[in-house]
N, C-alpha and C positions, 0 to 999 in steps of 0.2 A: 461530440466534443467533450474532453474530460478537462477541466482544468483546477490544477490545486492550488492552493494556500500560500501564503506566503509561510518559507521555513524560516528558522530564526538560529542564532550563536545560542547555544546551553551551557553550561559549568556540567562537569560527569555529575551524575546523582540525578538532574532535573531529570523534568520532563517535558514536552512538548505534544500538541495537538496540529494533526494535518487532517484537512476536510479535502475533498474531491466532488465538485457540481458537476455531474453530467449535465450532459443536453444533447437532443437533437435526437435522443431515439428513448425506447420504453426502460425503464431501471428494472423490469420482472425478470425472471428466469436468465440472468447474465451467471458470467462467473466472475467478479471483482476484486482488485487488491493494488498491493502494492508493489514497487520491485524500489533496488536501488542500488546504486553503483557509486565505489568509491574510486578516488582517480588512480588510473593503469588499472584497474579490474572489471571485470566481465560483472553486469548486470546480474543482481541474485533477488531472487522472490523474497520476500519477505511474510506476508501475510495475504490471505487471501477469501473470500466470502463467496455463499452462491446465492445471488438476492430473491430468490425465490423461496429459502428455506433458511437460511441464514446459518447453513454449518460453516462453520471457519477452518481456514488451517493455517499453519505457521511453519516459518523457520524454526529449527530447533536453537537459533542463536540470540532469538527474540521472547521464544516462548516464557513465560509467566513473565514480562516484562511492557510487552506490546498487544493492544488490542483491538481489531479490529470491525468497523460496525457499520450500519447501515440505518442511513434514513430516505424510506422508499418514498414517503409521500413531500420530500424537498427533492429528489432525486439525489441526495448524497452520497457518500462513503468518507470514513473518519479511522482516521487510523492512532489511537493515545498510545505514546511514548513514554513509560516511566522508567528510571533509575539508567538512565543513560549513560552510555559510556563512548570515549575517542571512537573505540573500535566502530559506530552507529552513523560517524560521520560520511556524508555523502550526498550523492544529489536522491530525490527519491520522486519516485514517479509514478502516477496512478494509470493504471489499467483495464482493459477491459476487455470479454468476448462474450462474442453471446451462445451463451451455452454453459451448462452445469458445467460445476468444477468439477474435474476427472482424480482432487485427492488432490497429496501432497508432491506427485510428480507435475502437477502444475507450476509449481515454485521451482522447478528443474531449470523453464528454460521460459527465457523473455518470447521462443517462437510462438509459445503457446498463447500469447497475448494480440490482439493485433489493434487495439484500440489508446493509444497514447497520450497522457497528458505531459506538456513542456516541462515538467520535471522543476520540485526545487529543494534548494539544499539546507542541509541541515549541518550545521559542525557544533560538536562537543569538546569542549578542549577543558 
């Protein structure tokens, strides 16, 4: 079970912090991250970790902006938000599989994920 944070309303410039508690299974060797979709659009990867080694990958629309991280022995995942913008607005949702990340075609497609948290939102205005 993945379940995130409470999102919050930002002014553009902020920042915000989203945590994600797994449970119910081991936090080693997954591939983890986040996706998020704004309304009338298709779900897009945002960020993503492989908890066994901790390489990251990103959107190219977050990168130097957004970073994403891990805390193995809380079983977390934490994804910090700086210099925010409208465009950032949406629901965002943590994820999970268990299996090394295969790169930044993971971030291609929400099928690559099969493990879901109820999703919360975040608006910048």
């Amino acid at each position: 079970q993945l379940v995130e944070s409470w999102g919050a309303s930002v002014q553009a410039g902020g920042s915000l912090r989203l945590d994600c508690a797994a449970s119910g299974y081991t936090h080693r060797s997954n591939c983890m991250g986040w996706f998020r979709q704004a309304a009338g659009k298709e779900r897009e990867g945002v960020a993503i970790i492989y908890t066994g080694g901790g390489t990251t990958y990103y959107a190219d629309s977050v990168k130097g902006r957004f970073t994403i991280s891990q805390d193995s022995a809380k079983n977390t995942l934490t994804l910090q938000m700086d210099n925010l913008t409208p465009e950032d607005t949406g629901m965002y949702y943590c994820t999970a599989v268990r299996r090394s990340c295969a790169g930044t075609q993971d971030l291609a497609s929400s099928k690559n994920f099969n493990y879901w948290g109820q999703g919360t939102q975040v608006t910048v205005s």
